[in-house]
C-alpha atoms as one frame of an Amber mdcrd trajectory, in Angstrom:
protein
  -0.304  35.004 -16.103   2.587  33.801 -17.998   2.037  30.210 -18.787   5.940
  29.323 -17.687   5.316  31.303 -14.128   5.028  28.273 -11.492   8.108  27.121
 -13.502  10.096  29.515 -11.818  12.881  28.063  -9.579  11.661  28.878  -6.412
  15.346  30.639  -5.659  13.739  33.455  -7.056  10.627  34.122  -4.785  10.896
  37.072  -2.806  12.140  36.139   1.137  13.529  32.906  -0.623  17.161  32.954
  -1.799  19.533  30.366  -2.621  20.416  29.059   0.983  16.929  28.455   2.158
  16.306  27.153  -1.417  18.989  24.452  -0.701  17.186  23.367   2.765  13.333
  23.589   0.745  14.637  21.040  -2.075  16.398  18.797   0.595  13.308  18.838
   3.228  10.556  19.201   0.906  11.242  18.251  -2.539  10.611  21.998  -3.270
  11.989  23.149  -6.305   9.597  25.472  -8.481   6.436  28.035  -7.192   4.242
  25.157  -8.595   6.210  22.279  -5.810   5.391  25.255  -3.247   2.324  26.146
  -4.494   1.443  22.623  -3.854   3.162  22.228  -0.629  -0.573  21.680   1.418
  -1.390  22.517   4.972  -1.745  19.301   7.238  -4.172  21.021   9.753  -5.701
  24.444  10.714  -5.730  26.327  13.580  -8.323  28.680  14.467  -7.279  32.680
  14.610 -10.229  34.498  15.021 -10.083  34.432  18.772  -7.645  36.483  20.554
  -7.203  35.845  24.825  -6.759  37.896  28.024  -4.158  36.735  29.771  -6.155
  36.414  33.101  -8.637  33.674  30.980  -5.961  31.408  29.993  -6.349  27.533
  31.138  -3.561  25.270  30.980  -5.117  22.922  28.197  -2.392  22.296  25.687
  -4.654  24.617  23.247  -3.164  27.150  21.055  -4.154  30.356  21.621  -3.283
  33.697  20.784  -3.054  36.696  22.928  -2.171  40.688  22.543   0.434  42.294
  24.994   3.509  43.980  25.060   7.230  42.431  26.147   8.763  44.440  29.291
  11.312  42.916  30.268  13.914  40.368  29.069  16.224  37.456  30.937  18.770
  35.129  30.024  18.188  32.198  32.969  21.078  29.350  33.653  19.702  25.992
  33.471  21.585  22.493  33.742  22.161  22.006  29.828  22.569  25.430  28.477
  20.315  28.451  29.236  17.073  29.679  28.499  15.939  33.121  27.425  12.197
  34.491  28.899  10.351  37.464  28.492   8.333  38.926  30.998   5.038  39.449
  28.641   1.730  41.897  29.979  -1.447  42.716  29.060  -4.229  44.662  30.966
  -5.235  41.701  32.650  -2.159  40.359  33.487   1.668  38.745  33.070   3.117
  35.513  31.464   6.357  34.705  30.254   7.495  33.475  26.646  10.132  31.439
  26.701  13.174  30.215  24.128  15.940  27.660  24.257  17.395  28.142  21.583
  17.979  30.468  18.959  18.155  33.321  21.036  20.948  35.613  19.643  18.490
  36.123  16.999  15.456  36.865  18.971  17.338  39.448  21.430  18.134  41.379
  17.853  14.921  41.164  16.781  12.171  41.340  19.893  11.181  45.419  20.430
  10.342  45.965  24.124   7.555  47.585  25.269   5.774  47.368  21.319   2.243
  45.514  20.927   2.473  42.084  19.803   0.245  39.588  18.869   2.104  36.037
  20.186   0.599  32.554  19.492   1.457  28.900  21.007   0.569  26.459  23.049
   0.406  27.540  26.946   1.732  25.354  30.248   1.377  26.267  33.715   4.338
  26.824  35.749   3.741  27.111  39.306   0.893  30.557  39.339   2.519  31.582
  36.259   1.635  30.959  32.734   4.348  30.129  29.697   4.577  29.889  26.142
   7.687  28.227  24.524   8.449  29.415  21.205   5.803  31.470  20.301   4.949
  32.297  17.397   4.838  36.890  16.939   4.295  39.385  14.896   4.052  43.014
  15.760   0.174  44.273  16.027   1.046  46.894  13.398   2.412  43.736  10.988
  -0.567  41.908  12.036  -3.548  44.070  11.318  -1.945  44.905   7.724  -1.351
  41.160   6.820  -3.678  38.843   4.806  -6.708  38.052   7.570  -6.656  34.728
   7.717  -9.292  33.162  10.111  -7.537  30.106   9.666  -4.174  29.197  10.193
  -2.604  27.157   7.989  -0.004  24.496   9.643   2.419  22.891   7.031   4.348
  19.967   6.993   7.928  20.524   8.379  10.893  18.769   9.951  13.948  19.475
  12.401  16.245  20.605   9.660  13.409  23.526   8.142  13.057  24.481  11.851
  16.747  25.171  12.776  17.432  26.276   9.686  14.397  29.483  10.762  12.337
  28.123   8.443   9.226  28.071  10.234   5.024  27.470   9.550   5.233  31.226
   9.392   7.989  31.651   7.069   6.306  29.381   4.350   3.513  31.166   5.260
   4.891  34.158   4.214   6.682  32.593   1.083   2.762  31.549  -0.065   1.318
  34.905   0.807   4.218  36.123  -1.805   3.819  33.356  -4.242  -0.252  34.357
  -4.442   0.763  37.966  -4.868   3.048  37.580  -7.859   0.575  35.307  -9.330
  -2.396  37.646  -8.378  -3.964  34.906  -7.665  -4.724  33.915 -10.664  -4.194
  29.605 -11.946  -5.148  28.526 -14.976  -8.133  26.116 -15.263  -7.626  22.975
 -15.599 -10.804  20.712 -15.477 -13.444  21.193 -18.417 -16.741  23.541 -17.481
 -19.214  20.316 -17.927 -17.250  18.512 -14.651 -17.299  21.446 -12.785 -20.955
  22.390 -13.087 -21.794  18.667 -12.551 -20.127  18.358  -9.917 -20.574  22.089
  -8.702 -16.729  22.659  -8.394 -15.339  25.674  -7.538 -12.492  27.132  -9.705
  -9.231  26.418  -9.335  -7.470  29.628  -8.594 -10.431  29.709  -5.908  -9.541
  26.251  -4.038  -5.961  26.826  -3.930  -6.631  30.407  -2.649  -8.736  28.772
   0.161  -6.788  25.562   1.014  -3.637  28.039   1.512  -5.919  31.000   2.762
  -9.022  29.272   3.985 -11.989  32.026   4.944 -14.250  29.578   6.509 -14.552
  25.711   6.919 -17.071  25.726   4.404 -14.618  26.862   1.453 -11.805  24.748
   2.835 -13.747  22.056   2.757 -15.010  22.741  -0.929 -11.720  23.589  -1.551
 -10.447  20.571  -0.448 -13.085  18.385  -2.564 -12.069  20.036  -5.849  -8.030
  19.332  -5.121  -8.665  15.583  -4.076 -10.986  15.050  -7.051  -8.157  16.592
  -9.520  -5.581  14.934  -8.421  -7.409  11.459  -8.737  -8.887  12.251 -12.091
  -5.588  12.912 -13.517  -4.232   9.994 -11.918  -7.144   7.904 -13.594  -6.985
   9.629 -16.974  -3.397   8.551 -17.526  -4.104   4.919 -15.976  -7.002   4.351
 -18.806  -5.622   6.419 -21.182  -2.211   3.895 -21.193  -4.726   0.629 -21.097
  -6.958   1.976 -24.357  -3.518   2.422 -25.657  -2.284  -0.522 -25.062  -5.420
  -2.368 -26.486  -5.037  -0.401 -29.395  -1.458  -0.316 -30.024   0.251  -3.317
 -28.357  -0.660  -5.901 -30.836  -0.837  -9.367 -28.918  -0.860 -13.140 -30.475
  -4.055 -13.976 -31.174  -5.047 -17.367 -29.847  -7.902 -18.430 -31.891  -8.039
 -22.229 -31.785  -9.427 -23.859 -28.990  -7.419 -27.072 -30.211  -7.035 -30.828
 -28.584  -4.845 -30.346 -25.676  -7.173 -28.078 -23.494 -10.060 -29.929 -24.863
  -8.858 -33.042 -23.764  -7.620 -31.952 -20.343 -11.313 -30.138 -20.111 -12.937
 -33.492 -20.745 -10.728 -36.413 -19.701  -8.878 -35.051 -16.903 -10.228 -32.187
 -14.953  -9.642 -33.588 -11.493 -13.304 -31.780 -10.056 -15.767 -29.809 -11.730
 -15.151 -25.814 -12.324 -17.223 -23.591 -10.495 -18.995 -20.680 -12.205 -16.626
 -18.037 -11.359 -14.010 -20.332 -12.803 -15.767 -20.719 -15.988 -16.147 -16.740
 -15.987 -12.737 -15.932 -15.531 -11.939 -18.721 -18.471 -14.029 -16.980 -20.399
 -12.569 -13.467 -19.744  -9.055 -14.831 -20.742 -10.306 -16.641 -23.947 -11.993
 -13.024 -24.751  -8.688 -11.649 -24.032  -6.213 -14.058 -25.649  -8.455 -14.020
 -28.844  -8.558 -10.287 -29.719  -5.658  -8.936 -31.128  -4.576  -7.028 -28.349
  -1.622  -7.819 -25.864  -3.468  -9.134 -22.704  -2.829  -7.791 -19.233  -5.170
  -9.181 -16.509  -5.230  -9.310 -12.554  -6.331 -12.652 -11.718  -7.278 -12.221
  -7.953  -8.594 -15.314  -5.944  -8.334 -16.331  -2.422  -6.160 -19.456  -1.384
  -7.738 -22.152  -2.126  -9.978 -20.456  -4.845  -8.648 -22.640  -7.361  -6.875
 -20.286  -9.622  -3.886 -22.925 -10.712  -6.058 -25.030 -12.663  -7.693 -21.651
 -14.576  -3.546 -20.938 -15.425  -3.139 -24.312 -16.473  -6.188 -23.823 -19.228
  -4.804 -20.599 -20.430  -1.461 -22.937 -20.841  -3.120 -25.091 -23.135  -4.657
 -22.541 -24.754  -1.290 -21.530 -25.624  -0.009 -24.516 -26.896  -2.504 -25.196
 -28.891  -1.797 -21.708 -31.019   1.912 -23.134 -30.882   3.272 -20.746 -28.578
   5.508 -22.097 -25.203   3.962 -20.253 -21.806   5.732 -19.814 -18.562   5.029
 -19.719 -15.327   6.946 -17.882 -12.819   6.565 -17.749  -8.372   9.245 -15.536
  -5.768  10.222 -18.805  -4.257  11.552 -22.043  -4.765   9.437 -23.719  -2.516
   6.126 -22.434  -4.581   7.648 -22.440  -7.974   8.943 -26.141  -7.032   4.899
 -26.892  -6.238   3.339 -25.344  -8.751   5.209 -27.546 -10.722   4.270 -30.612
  -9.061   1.292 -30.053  -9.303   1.012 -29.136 -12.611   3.331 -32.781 -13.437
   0.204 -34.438 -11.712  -2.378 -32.969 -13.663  -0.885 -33.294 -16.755   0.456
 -36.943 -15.945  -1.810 -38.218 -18.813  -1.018 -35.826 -21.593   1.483 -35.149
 -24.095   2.581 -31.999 -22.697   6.815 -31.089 -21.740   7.264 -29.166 -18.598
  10.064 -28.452 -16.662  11.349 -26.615 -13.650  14.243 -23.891 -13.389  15.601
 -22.265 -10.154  18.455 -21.127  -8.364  19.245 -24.659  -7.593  18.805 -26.465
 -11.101  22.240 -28.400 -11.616  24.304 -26.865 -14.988  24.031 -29.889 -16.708
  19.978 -29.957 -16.283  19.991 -26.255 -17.262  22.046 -27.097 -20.801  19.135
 -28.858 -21.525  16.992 -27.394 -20.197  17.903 -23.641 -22.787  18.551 -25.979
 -25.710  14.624 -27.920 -25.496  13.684 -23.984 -24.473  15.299 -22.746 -27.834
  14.196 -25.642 -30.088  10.523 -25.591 -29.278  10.262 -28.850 -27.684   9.585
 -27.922 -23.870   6.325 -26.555 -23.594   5.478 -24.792 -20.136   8.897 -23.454
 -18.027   7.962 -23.349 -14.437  10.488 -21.380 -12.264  11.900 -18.489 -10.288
  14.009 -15.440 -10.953  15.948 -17.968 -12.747  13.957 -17.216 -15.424  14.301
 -13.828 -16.221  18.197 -14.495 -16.851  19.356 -13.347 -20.285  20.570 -16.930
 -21.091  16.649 -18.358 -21.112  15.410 -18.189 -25.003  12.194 -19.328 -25.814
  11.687 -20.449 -29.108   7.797 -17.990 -29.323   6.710 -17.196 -25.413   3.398
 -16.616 -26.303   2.078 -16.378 -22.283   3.832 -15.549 -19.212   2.224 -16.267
 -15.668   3.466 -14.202 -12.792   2.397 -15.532  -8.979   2.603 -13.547  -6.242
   2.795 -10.146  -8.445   3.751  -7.546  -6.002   6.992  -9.278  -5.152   8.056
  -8.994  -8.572   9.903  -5.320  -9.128   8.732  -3.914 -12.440  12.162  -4.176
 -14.150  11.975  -7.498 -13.667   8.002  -7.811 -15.152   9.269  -5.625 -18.012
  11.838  -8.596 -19.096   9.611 -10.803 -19.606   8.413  -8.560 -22.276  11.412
  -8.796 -24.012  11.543 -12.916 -24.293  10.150 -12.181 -27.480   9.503 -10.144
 -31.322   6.070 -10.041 -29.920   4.756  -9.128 -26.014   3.550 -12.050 -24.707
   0.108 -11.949 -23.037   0.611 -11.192 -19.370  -1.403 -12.832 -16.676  -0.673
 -11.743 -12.588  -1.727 -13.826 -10.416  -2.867 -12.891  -6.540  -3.670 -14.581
  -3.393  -3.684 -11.247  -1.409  -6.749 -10.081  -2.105  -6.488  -6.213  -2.899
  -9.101  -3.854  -2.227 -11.515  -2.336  -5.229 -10.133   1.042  -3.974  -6.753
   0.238  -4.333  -6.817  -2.010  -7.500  -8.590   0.869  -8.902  -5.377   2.898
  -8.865  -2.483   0.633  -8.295  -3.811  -1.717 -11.131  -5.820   0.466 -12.933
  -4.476  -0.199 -16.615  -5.037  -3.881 -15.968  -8.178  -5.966 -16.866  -8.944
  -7.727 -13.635 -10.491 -11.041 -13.002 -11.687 -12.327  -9.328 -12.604 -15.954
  -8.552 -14.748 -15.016  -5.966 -16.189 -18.845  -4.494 -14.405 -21.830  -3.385
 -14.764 -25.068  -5.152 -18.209 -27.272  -3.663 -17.516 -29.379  -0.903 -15.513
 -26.948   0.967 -16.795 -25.831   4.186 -15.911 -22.095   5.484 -12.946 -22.218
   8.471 -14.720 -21.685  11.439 -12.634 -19.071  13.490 -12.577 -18.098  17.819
 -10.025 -16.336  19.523  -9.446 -17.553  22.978  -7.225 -15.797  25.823  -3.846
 -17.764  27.210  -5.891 -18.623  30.402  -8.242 -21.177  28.193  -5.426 -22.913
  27.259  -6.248 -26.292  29.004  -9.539 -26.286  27.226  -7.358 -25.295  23.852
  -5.526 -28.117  24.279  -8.761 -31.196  24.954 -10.010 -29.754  21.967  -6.893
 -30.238  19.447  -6.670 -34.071  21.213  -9.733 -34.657  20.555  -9.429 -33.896
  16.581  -6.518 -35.998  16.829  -8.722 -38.881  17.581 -10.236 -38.058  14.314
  -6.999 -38.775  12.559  -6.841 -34.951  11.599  -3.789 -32.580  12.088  -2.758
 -29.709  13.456  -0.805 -26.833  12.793   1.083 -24.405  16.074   2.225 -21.181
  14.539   4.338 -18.687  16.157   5.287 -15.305  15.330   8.748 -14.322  14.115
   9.810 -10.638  13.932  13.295  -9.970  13.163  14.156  -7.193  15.715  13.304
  -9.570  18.621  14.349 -13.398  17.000  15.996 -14.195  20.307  12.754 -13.895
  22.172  10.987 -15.719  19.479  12.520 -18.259  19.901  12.632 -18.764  23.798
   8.490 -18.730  22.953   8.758 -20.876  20.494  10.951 -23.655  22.721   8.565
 -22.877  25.460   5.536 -23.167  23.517   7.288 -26.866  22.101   8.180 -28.020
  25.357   4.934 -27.360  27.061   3.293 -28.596  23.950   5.557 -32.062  24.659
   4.579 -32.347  28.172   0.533 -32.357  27.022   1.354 -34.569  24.128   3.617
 -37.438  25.268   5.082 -39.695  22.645   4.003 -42.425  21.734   1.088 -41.492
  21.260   1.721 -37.797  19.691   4.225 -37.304  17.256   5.200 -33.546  16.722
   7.397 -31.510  14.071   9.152 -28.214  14.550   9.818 -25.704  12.127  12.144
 -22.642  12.528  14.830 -20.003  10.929  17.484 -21.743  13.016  17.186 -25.006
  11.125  19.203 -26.409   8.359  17.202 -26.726   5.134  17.875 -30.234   5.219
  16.610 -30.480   8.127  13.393 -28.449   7.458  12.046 -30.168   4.798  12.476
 -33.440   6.498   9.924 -32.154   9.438   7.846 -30.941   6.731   7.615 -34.056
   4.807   7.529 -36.084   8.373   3.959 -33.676   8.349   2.668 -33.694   5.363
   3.079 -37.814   4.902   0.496 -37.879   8.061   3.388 -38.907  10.647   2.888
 -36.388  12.890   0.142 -35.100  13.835   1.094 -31.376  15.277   3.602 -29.135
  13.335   5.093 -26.567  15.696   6.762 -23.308  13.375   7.286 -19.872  12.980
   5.691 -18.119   9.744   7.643 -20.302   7.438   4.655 -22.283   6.770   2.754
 -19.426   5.535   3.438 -19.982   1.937   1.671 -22.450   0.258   2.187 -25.811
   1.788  -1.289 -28.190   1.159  -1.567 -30.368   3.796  -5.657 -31.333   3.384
  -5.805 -33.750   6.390  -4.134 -30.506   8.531  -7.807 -29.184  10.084  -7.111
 -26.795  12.796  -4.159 -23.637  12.624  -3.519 -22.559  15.868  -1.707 -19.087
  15.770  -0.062 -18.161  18.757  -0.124 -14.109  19.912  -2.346 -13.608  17.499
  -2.437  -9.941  18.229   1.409  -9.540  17.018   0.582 -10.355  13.151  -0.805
  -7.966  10.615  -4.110  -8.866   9.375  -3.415 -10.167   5.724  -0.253 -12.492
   7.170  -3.579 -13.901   9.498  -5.713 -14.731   6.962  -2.877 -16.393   4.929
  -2.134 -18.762   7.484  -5.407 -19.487   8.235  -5.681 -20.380   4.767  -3.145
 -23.310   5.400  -5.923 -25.408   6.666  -9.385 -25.812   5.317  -8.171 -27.871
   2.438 -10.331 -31.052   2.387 -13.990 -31.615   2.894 -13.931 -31.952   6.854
 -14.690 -28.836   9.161 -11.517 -26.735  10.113 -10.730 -24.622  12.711  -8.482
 -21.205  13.685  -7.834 -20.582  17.302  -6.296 -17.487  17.298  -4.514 -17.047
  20.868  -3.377 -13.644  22.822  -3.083 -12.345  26.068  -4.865 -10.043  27.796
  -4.112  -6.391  27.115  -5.089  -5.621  23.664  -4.097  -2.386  21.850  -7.325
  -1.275  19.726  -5.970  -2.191  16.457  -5.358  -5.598  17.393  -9.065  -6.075
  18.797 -10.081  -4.708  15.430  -7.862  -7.145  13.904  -9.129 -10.320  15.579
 -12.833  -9.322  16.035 -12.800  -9.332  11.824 -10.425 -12.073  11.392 -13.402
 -14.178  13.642 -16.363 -12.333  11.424 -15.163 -13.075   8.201 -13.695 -15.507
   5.547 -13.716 -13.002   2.987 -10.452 -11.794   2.079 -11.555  -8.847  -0.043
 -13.049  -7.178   3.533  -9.964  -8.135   5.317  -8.202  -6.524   3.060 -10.519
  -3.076   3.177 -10.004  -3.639   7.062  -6.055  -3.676   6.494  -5.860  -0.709
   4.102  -8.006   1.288   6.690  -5.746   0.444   9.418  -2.006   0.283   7.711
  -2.682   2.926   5.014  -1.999   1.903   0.896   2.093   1.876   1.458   2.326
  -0.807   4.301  -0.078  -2.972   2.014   1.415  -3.485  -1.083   4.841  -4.221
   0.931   7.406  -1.180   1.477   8.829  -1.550  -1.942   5.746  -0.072  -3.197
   4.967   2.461  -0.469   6.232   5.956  -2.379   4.077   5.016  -5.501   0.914
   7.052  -4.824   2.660   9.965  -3.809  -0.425  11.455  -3.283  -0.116  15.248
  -2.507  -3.663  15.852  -1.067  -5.636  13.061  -1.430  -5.964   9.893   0.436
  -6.953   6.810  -1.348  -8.803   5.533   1.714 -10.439   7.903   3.507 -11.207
   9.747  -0.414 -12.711   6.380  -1.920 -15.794   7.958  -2.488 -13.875  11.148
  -4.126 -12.179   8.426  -6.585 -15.058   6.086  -7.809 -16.404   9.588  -8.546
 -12.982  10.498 -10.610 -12.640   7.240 -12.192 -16.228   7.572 -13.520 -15.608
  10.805 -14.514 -12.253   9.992 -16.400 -13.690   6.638 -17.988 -16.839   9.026
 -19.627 -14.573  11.718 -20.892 -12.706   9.309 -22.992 -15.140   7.041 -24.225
 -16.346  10.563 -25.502 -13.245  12.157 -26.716 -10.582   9.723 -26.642  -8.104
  12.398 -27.871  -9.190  15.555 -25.589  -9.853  17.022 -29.063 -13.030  19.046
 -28.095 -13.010  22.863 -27.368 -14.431  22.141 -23.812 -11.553  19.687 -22.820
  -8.821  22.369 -23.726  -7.947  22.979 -20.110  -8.231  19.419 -19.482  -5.814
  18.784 -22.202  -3.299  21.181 -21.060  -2.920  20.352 -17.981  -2.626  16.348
 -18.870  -0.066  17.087 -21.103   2.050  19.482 -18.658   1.329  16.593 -16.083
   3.103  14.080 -18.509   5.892  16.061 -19.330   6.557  17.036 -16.024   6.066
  13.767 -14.228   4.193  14.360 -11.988   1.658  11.729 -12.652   3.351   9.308
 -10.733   4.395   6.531 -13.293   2.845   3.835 -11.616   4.360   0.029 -11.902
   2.199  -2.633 -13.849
């Protein structure tokens, strides 16, 4: 086979042509034989049976049935008219039936000629029908690949009304495998396949097109999925061996005074061990001579602030300035509070930049930035502005990663001769699966305990009609002198009905609580900024005890005395949004509580949702629970949700298939780093097509 043949604009396949060209590259992306070739069937139906007319049932099934057409109508209807065909067999009559289209088919249908038709059948009256069936002349039929299977591809309004149907791509792959013969070239090494007892290439895409039996689709379908992961984890460790090799970082090899003295004088608790291991990960790191890129991944609350701050003062000892940068003010503006506090004692500059910083602050602010003398730059966006020059960035800390768009990551790069090292930080704990191909040319770290003396949230979910009981319980912690928090939820398409529950929920919340004796805040969109932080500090200064708000709370507000989060219909938030606001509370060394509320009628997502939110603390099996139920684009936000543009496998349902592909990918190139070996030719031909071609999805990081 010519090595340029899938290539091809597909314009030029047989049955093609430029028009329905056009409609394949605006519906499908479809562009070359190898975009069709790899256009793959979303289901199967079954064609080996064929059905007497007098044994249909009306049960939605597809079936397929051989007959001949007798008669023709056009029928009036109230919008438009419908065509039907009287349609016989020996056993029988039924009518097909079109509503559109049908100057075509009245061209094209041959009366009294065997046909084999195929659809879905209804009942109407003693008669059965089939709307738009699918035909082809017995003669056609009987001559035509057998396919036991059917094949049903992905497809849309525009392919159908533009005629081109599951049958005509059908036909457009029968003609692709002809001019190809059928033959692919190879593009995984003989070792993986017999190891893994793969079948060949040109075999698997014959059978996930053409499948002859569920047995080779589904071994066709194994050696696809595993391919297309591989390559995906070839290029993800090929770029980080790269990097470690070519990206030559600072090397930070003193461990001087500062972060000696803050390890000794004025660490505010002791570091647990998974503290001291991630520590020691980063040293490792910042100490070699490569550019560092680590995931730091911790729950909230983990204590993951004071392991940034170390790797600050690890960088100032080596004489380099670090910053430190968070998607909002409000977290960027306490990060670096309480960073002030912890370094209250030392001799250490910081300062804080964001949208709001005055002009005259920011002067100052570039001009201690450019001379050296400000250490550690805490801010937003702000910072990535061309106008910030650091004298020698020698670390940047990102919070909150996946809000950060890539061109905006690759800046920071750019603060400098040099890369600075690179550490992301994460609250959002991200499933192995998913870090394993999202993040998969970054080292990553997890701080997987909570510091001692913190007692796990203890979490119920009780229906609206225990309300009264809800409500003895929260007084009685309020005797304890603890506080509580009364979340709502706040979706944009329905704010005005948020906010009638809200007031509702206040109002009724003011009728159990009278003042004096209660004081409560409320929190919402509506509200000035002003006005907002003024309930919030009312809250967090201890004088009120309940704080009534939609999800603006969810970010990172420490109240510790705050001991129970109430969360009202529970059942309307996603699973990670639950688990970050239950993380609001918890905070100091007394037992806390989530009470997650709902109604009655429960969709089965949401009871899967709130019977794990009530099993579990951990946030890494939330999140597997999330990614089962939302899929890998809803999870990393929409930004992100095009980025595995997987074309057959799922990262999910396949994370068997890709532990088995990273393995494989990770072996291959600890072995032959440069695909230099005889046996890795095909590998290395395809990879290198791949990479020219794009169609390794660049990922972000």
């Amino acid at each position: 086979m010519n090595p340029n043949f899938l290539q091809t604009p597909i314009p030029y396949l047989k049955g093609v042509g430029p028009n329905r060209a056009d409609t394949l590259k605006a519906e499908l992306g479809i562009e070359t034989y190898r975009d069709l070739l790899h256009l793959f069937p979303n289901r199967y139906l079954d064609r080996t049976q064929y059905y007497k007319i007098a044994q249909l049932q009306p049960s939605g099934a597809d079936v397929q049935i051989v007959g001949k057409i007798i008669h023709l109508k056009t029928v009036e209807q109230k919008r438009g008219k419908r065509l039907v065909a009287t349609f016989v067999d020996e056993t029988g009559q039924m009518e097909l039936v079109w509503f559109r289209g049908h100057k075509w088919i009245r061209e094209n249908l041959k009366i009294n000629e065997p046909y084999v038709v195929f659809g879905k059948v209804s009942r109407y009256g003693s008669a059965f029908s089939m709307p738009h069936p699918d035909m082809e002349l017995l003669s056609e039929h009987q001559q035509g690949v057998k396919i036991a299977m059917q094949p049903i591809y992905p497809s849309t309004e525009k392919l159908v009304a533009k005629g081109i149907t599951n049958r005509v791509i059908g036909k457009m792959m029968q003609q692709l495998f002809l001019e190809s013969k059928g033959q692919f070239p190879e593009s995984l090494s003989n070792t993986i396949r017999e190891e893994l007892q793969l079948i060949s290439k040109s075999e698997a895409l014959f059978n996930i097109h053409f499948p002859k039996n569920q047995n080779l689709l589904a071994r066709a379908q194994f050696r696809l999925k595993f391919e297309e992961l591989f390559f995906v984890q070839m290029q993800l460790i090929s770029k980080k061996m790269l990097r470690k090799q070519k990206i030559k970082g600072m090397p930070f090899e003193a461990v001087g005074e500062k972060f000696t003295e803050f390890f000794e004088n004025h660490l505010p608790f002791d570091l647990t061990e998974a503290q001291k291991r991630v520590i020691k990960e980063i040293r490792n790191d910042l100490g070699s001579n490569a550019q560092m890129n680590r995931l730091l991944q911790g729950d909230v609350g983990s204590g993951k602030t004071i392991v940034a701050l170390m790797c600050m003062l690890l960088a100032i000892d080596n004489g380099f300035q670090t910053c430190l940068m968070a998607p909002t003010e409000i977290l960027a503006t306490q990060h670096y509070n309480g960073l002030k506090e912890l370094l209250q004692n030392m001799d250490v500059k910081i300062a804080l930049l964001t949208g709001s910083t005055k002009k005259s602050e920011r002067t100052l602010l570039h001009n201690q930035l450019e001379n050296g003398n400000l250490n550690i730059l805490v801010g937003t966006h702000a910072v990535l502005e061309d106008k910030v020059q650091f004298k020698n960035l020698g670390l940047a800390i990102v919070d909150e990663q996946h809000r950060f768009g890539v061109a905006q990551r690759s800046k920071l790069w750019h603060k400098n001769q040099t890369p600075p090292h690179i550490l992301v930080m994460t609250a959002t704990p991200i499933p192995r699966t998913l870090a394993m191909s999202l993040y998969g040319d970054l080292d990553v770290s997890v701080i997987d305990e909570l510091p001692p003396g913190r007692k796990p949230i203890k979490t119920v979910h009780r229906f609206d009609s225990n309300r009264l009981k809800v409500f003895r319980f929260i007084k009685d912690e309020i005797k304890k002198g603890r506080q509580i928090y009364v979340v709502y939820p706040l979706i944009q398409e329905s704010e005005a009905l948020d906010y009638k529950d809200l007031m509702d929920g206040y109002e009724s919340i003011v009728r159990d609580f009278p003042q004096p004796e209660y004081q409560i805040s409320i929190v919402h969109g509506k509200m000035k900024p002003a006005d907002k932080d003024y309930e919030m500090e009312r809250f967090v200064k201890g004088e009120t005890q309940i704080m009534v708000a939609t999800t603006v709370i969810e970010v990172g507000v420490n109240v510790p005395n705050a001991s129970v989060m109430i969360i009202e219909s529970a059942e309307r938030f996603g699973l990670s949004q639950l688990h970050q606001l239950r993380g609001r509370v918890g905070r100091g060394a007394e037992q806390s509580f989530c009470i997650l509320m709902t109604g009655h009628k429960l969709s089965e997502d949401s009871k899967t949702r709130l019977q794990t939110m009530v099993r579990t603390n951990d946030g890494f099996e939330i999140a597997e629970v999330d990614l089962k139920l939302r899929g890998p684009g809803d999870l990393m936000g929409t930004q992100q949700s095009g980025m595995l543009n997987l074309k057959i496998a799922d990262i999910v349902k396949d994370n068997q298939i890709l532990k088995t592909a990273r393995y494989h990918a990770v072996q291959l190139l600890k072995e032959d780093p440069r695909l230099e070996k005889e046996e890795n030719k095909p590998i290395l031909i395809a990879y290198s097509k791949m990479m020219q071609n794009k169609t390794i999805w660049n990922y972000i990081s």
